[in-house]
Steps between C-alpha positions, in 0.01 A plus 500: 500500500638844412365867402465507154580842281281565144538855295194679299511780320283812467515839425721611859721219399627209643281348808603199702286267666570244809353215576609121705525257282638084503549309192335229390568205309302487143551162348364602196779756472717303613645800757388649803275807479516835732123515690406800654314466852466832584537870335652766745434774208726757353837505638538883595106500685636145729345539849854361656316521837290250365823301397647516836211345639439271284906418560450469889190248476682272288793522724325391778423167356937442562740447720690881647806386346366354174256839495816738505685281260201506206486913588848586465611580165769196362727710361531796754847401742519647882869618472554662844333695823690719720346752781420810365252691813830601680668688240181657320383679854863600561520633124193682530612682827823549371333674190232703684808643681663598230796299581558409198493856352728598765778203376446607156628827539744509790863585348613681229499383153893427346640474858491147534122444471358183355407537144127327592347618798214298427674169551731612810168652663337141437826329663501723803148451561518141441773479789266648724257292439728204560573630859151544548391149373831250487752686666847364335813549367552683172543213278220280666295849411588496172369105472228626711383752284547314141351165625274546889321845403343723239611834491337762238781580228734287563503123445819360648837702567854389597695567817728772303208674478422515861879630560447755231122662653648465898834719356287725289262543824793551757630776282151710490398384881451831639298609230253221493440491832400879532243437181373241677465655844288769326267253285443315799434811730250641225338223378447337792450850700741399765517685878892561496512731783577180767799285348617174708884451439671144601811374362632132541754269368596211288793277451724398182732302451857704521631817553560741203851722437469846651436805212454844593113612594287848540334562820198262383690214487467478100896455319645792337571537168764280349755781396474556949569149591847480506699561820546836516093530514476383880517855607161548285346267638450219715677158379328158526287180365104506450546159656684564799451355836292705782273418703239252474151504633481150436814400726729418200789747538715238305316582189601813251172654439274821387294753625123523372264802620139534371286800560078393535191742493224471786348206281752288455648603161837479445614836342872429473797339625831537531861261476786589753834342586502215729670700784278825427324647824155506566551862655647644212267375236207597582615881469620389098127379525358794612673746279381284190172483552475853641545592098259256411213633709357851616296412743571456895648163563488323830775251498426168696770308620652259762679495787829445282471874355434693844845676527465876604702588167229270293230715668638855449515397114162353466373804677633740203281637252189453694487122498447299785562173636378225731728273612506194722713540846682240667346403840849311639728806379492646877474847358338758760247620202413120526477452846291790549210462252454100692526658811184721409138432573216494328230370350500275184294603209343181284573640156480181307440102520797367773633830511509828761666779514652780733642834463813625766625876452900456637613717205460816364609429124338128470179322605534142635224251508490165649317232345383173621360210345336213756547233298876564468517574863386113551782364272727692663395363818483163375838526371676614795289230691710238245813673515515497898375166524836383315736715668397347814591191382824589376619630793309267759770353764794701357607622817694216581649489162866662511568856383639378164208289407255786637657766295522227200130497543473839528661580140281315300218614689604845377524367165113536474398844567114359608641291790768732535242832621381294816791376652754676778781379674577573877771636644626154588441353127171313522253523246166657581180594304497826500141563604564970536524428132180289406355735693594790265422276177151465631464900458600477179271198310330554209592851466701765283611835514467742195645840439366724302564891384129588435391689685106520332483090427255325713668257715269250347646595159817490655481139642266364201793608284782353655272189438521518172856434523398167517407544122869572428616125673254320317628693181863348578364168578321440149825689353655181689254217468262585218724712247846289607706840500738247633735299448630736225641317179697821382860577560516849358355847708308613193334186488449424848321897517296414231375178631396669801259757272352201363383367823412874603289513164347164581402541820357823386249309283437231766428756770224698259333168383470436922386839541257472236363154549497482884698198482836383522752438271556141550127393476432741167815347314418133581114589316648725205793220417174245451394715188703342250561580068460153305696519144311290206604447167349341182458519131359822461802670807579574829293653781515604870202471702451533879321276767138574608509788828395356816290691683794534770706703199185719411445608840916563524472686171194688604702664840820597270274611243700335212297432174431094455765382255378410137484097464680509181813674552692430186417389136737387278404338142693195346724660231400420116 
């Protein structure tokens, strides 16, 4: 049985009929004989509804399997699927801030620039979306890119490539990332005036040779880098050793700083020496962005930053700051403002807040959170609990073996804070200083120069610092900003704007969508692009939207994507 095709003509021309038909055998003919069964009518007035009913009742009557096989068209081949959700939302947020604009016209023409900006714009975004996706090195992105992922414009790419965008980016840096800081602020209408400022560090492998560098950290020119230049400027590695917040001194390593807006967007960042101080940067930071922005800025930092030089310099051009204070420091300003009393004001869920006046230039307010009052507690409970064990019939140990036990007791700074010695040498808990911790759990003391922000602003602010650490810990976990598979400073600089410019992305689609990262990746890598080919060519189509990536779509307001992406005829 089979749909039969006849021609007639008339006056309009040709017309073509269908109809199902089966042969049958004519003996006096000796041959078998088309018979039609049934006339579907002129080919260009078909009700194909009608058809695709028709098509579904007889496919009930077989098997799923056999069903699928009789539908699918014998000569059309499956060639590949790869995910294809990931990279169109990023694209499309990468486009609607102009990012790609911004790429395409950084540098000047003749002075090194790419001859197509269209291609190194497609690399550079494609490397973002690889940190974003399937964090990797450069040459498992390249495989990424040509083989696990669609990306608009560019259908595979080499590793060269990568090394040529990431030296092309390095060298127009500063330029990008001010375009980009003012798309984002616009387009996105940003509140700028509070800007949270963290910096942290990773490790790399080994140490680089010392060159001459500005103020900022950055190498001088090359015609400078001899030895006569160490009067102009400092001399030393990008990977250097310094010190490490994650206890590996042993390690050369870098400096990263990231400035974040109120919600959580990451507006820029910054690469340092390994051995570069927190207390100096931040004024580098604060002069850069102060020609970046007009408005008032309060600067939010931690307790790492508090310096009275630090705070003189953030005070300067009518900016502000609130910074974090450290309650063990000992400092009278310190002692004074827990010394105070007064009543708690509850200012947000498992958080109150207190103002002290002790100075005449700076407001302090103390802020305490319940919840982390009862770790604390708990904590100290624990770390008590094994002290006493540890030191638990000792006095009739000998003085060596005491003061044995003693130094690797002071080898952990949490046992360390509760234990005294007496005058004779035994080992005590030293219960004046519990005492004093108890004071102190689940609170913090902030700083600030204000002197017309609310102290609930002031404490609900600090908070938000908290935005900043989860920024690093993505930059960590999520982007892989580390381990670094570059040797060379340019390259390790510019694999640190890549993250930036990825987690810039991730953190507007969580803004937008109410939902993290993590959970809105896993459900946009399920929307795949299936390649078929056939007689008549090659085409791209893409998997049916689950109701899951409408709703995601819906909150980021990104268009649904077309189900045939790409047509390509078979050559004649």
């Amino acid at each position: 049985m089979y749909v039969k095709t006849t021609k007639r003509e008339n006056k309009s021309g040709t017309v073509r009929y269908l109809h199902l038909a089966h042969n049958e055998w004519d003996p006096a003919a000796g041959r078998a004989v088309p018979k039609v069964l049934f006339t579907f009518g002129r080919e260009d007035q078909l009700d194909r509804d009608a058809v695709k009913r028709l098509v579904v009742s007889l496919s009930k009557l077989l098997d799923p399997g056999d069903a699928l096989a009789a539908t699918a068209a014998s000569d059309l081949e499956f060639v590949s699927s790869v995910s294809f959700g990931g990279t169109y939302v990023l694209d499309h947020l990468w486009h609607s801030l102009c990012i790609d604009q911004i790429v395409a016209r950084a540098g000047q023409p003749k002075r090194g620039r790419p001859r197509d900006m269209t291609v190194t714009e497609r690399v550079l975004f494609a490397l973002v979306a690889n940190r974003a996706l399937a964090p990797s090195s450069k040459l498992a992105a390249a495989d990424w890119i040509t083989n696990d992922a669609r990306i608009d414009g560019l259908p595979e790419i080499g590793e060269r490539s990568c090394y040529r965008a990431m030296d092309w980016l390095h060298e127009v840096t500063d330029e990008v990332e001010k375009q980009v800081f003012d798309s984002v602020a616009t387009l996105l209408n940003l509140e700028v005036d509070l800007l949270f400022f963290d910096t942290t560090y990773f490790e790399l492998e080994e140490p680089d040779a010392p060159v001459a560098r500005d103020d900022t950290g950055r190498p001088l020119p090359d015609s400078t880098t001899s030895d006569q230049a160490g009067s102009d400027g400092n001399r030393g590695g990008f990977r250097v050793h310094g010190k490490s917040k994650d206890s590996r001194d042993d390690l050369p390593q870098i400096v990263i700083g990231m400035a974040v807006t109120r919600d959580g967007i990451p507006v820029r960042c910054w690469s340092w020496p390994g051995n570069a101080s927190d207390q100096t940067v931040i004024r580098q930071v604060k002069d850069e962005m102060r020609d970046w922005t007009r408005s008032k800025i309060v600067w939010v930092t931690d307790r790492g930053f508090s310096s009275a030089e630090n705070r003189r310099y953030l005070r300067q051009g009518d900016h502000a700051y609130i910074i974090g204070e450290k309650l063990r420091s000992g400092s009278p300003e310190v002692k004074a403002a827990l010394s105070r009393q007064g009543r708690y004001t509850e200012i947000a869920e498992n958080m109150r807040a207190k103002e002290v006046r002790i100075s005449d230039t700076d407001r302090f307010v103390i802020c305490h959170n319940p919840d982390a009052a009862q770790r604390d507690q708990h904590m100290r409970e624990q770390l008590v609990a094994h002290l006493e064990e540890l030191i638990a019939d000792t006095d009739g140990l000998s003085d060596f073996k005491r003061g044995e036990l003693r130094g690797k007791i002071a080898g952990k700074p949490g046992l360390r804070r509760y234990l005294r010695t007496t005058p004779a040498g035994k080992l005590r808990i030293d219960h004046a200083r519990i005492k004093a911790e108890e004071n102190l759990d689940g609170k913090y003391l902030l700083r600030c120069s204000d002197p017309h922000l609310p102290a609930e602003d002031i404490a609900l602010g600090y908070k938000q610092l908290l935005e900043v650490e989860r920024g690093w810990r993505d930059m960590k976990q999520i982007i892989d900003l580390r381990p670094v598979y570059h040797r060379l400073e340019a390259r390790i600089r510019a694999h640190v704007v890549l993250c930036w410019l990825a987690l810039l992305l991730i953190r507007i689609i969580e803004t937008r969508s109410g939902t993290t990262w993590h959970q809105a990746r896993r459900e946009l890598q399920r929307l795949h692009v299936g390649t078929f080919t056939g007689p008549t060519g090659t085409f791209q189509q893409v998997t049916t939207l689950t109701k899951a990536q409408r709703d995601l779509l819906a909150k980021l307001g990104i268009p649904h994507p077309k189900q045939i992406l790409d047509l390509q005829p078979a050559p004649r």
